[in-house]
C-alpha positions, 0 to 999 in steps of 0.5 A: 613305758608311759613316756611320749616321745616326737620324732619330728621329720621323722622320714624313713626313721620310723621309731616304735610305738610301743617305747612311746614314739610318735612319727611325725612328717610332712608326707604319708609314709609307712610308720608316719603317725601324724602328717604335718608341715613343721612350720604349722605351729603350735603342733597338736599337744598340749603343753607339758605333755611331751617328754622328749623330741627329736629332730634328727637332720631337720631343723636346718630344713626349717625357715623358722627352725626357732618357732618349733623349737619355742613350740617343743620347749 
């Protein structure tokens, strides 16, 4: 699988590597591959590099959800 997947505010819901995951949240943590405050946008992709986002409990978390979701489109 060749597919890059972003698990944004991923928590504690630590998704596999090796289907293409990358954990993304704002603290250290086991599985957590990039930390990052989700308001610190662009995110560290280029563009048109990644195949699927989610962001499972989180954008109401966010003062500006709408910047990121610019951002992951």
């Amino acid at each position: 699988m060749n597919e890059l997947r972003l698990n944004l505010g991923c928590g504690q819901d630590i998704r596999p590597k090796e289907d293409g995951w990358v954990n993304i949240d704002r603290r250290e943590g086991r599985g957590v591959d990039i930390v990052r405050n989700l308001h610190d946008v662009p995110l560290p992709f280029g563009d048109s590099t990644a195949d699927y986002a989610l962001a499972a409990h989180v954008l109401e978390h966010l003062h500006d959800w709408e910047v990121l979701v610019v951002d992951v489109h």
